[in-house]
N, C-alpha and C positions, 0 to 999 in steps of 0.2 A: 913536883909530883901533882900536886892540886892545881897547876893550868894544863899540862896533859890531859886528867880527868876531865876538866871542864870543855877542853875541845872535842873530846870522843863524844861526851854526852851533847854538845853542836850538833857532832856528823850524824848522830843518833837520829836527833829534831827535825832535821832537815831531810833525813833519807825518808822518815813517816811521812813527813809535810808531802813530799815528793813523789812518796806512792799515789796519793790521792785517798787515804784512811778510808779505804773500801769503798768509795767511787766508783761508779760504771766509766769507762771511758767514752772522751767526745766522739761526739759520731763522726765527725768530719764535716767537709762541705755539706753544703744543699743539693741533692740527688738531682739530676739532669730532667728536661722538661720529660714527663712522663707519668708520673707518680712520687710520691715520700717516700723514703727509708722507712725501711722495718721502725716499729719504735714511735715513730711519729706520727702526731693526730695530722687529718688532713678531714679538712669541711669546705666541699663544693672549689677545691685546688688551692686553697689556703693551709697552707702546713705551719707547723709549729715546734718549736727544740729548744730546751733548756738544758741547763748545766745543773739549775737549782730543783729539779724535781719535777715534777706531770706537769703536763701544758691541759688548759682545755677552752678549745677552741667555739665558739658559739652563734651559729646565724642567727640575724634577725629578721625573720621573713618582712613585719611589718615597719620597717622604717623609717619612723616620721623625723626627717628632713627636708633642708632648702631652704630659700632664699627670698628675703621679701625687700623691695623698696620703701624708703622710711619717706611719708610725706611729712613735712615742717618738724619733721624729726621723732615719729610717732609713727607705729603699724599693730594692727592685730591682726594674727596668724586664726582662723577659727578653724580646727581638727581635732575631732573627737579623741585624736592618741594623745592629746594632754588632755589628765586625769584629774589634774589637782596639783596646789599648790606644794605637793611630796615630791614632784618629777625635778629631775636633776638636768637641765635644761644647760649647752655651749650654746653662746651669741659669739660670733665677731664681726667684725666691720672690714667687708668686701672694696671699701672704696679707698679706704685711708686708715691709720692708725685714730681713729678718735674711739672713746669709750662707748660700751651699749649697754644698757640695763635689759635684760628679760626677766619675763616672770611670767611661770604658768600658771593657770589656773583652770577649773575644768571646761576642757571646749574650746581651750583658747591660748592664746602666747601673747603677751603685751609687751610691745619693743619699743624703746626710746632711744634716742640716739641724737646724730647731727644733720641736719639737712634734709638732704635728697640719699642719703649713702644706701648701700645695698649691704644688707645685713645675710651673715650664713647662719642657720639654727641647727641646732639635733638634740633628739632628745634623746638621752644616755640611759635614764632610769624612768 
């Protein structure tokens, strides 16, 4: 008697689980070129969809990026959109797998690295 119970209250588990516990259903694909689906943020033809809850999508008109050549393994980027040593600053290395240090500071990007290598920057925050 008490493994019957236990299997019904299984199929019980599983049939909730399966609803989706009051879940919106997937929207499906990605809507054909044209526009988003109802529902979905879309910024300058960048659309967005989750499963977990609001998307929000965000331009950034001024985008301080790009790429600088490292002499003897050293560069400064001078651009006023590094603010300070608070900006949350991607380096990689363009030419090869080697390491880069950056670090902003205001007015500036200081890059270290290997060589001659061609470094990518952006600045995130």
């Amino acid at each position: 008697m008490r493994a019957s119970s236990n299997i019904v209250a299984s199929l019980a588990v599983i049939a909730l689980l399966g609803s989706g516990c009051g879940r919106e259903p997937h929207p499906g694909p990605p809507p054909p070129h044209g526009g988003p689906a109802s529902g979905m943020n879309d910024v300058h033809g960048v659309w967005a969809n989750s499963v977990f809850g609001s998307v929000d999508v965000k331009e950034t008109a001024n985008l301080c990026a790009g790429h600088v050549q490292l002499s003897q393994g050293n560069a400064t980027v001078n651009d006023t959109c590094f603010t300070g040593d608070t900006n949350v600053v991607l380096c990689s290395d363009a030419s090869s797998a080697n390491a880069v240090q950056c670090a902003a500071a205001n007015g500036k990007l200081a890059l270290a690295g290997t060589g001659s290598d061609l470094i990518n920057y952006a600045r995130v925050r």
